[in-house]
N, C-alpha and C positions, 0 to 999 in steps of 0.2 A: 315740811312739805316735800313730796315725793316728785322728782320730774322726772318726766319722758326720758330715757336714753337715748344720748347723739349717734350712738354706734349701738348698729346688731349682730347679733352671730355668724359667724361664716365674713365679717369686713378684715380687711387687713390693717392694720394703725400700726404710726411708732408713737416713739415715746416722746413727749417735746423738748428733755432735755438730753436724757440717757441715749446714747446709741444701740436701739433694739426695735426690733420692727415684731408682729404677730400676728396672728390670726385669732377673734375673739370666739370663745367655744362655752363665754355662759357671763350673768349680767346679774348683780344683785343691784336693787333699785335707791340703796343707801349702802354706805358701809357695813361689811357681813363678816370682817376676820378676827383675831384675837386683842384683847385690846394691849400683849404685850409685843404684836407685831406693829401696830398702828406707833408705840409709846417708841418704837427702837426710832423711828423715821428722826428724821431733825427735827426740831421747830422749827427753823426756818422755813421748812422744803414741805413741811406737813400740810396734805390736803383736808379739806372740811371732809366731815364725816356726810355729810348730809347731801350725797351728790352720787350718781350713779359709779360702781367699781367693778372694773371687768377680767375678768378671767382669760389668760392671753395661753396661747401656744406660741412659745418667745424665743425670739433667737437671737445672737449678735455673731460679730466675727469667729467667737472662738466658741462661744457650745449653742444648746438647745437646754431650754427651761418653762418652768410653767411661772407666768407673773401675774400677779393681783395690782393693777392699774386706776388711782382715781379719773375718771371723766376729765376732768381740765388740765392731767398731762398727756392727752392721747390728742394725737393727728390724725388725720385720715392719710393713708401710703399711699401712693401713685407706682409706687414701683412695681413692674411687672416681673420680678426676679419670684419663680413658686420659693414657697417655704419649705425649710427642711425638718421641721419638728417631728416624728416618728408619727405621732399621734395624729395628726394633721390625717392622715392616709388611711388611720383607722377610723375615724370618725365625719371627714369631710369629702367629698366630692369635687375637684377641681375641674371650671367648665374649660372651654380650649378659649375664652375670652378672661382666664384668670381671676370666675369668682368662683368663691368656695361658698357649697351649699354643703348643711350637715347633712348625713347620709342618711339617717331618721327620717327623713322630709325628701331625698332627694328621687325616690319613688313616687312621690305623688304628684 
């Protein structure tokens, strides 16, 4: 079964255990990555395959990265600090109330 995703493009989310916060910039509607990336995760920490996984512009304290996130560890961020991902700037539009629209869309 396919569900809705809780998060869309251009939201900001962290992560609910790791400390990293992002910008989502794409959404597969099930698990889309390799299955020796999915096999490296713990057992313990492994999420179902079977649940929306998002494509982040990610940051933490010490760099900028791109991460693939199951749906049931992502938050929704309240924090209004912008993101510093590079790509962020090339792809998204920040309004001055701190959402980010992708720039593809952000003409229309």
């Amino acid at each position: 079964m396919i569900r809705d995703a809780k998060f869309g493009i251009g939201q900001v989310v962290r992560h609910r255990v790791y400390p990293f916060r992002g910008v989502i910039f794409d959404v597969d509607p099930v698990f889309g990555n390799s299955d020796e990336w999915y096999d490296a995760i713990p057992e313990a920490v492994r999420p179902r395959r079977d649940q929306p996984f998002y494509h982040l512009y990610a940051e933490n304290d010490e760099s900028v990265y791109e991460a693939y996130v199951s749906e049931q560890n992502l938050l929704p961020d309240e924090d209004a600090t912008p993101l510093r991902h590079p790509r962020i700037a090339v792809d998204f539009e920040r309004s001055p109330t701190g959402v980010y629209r992708p720039r593809n869309l952000a003409a229309h």
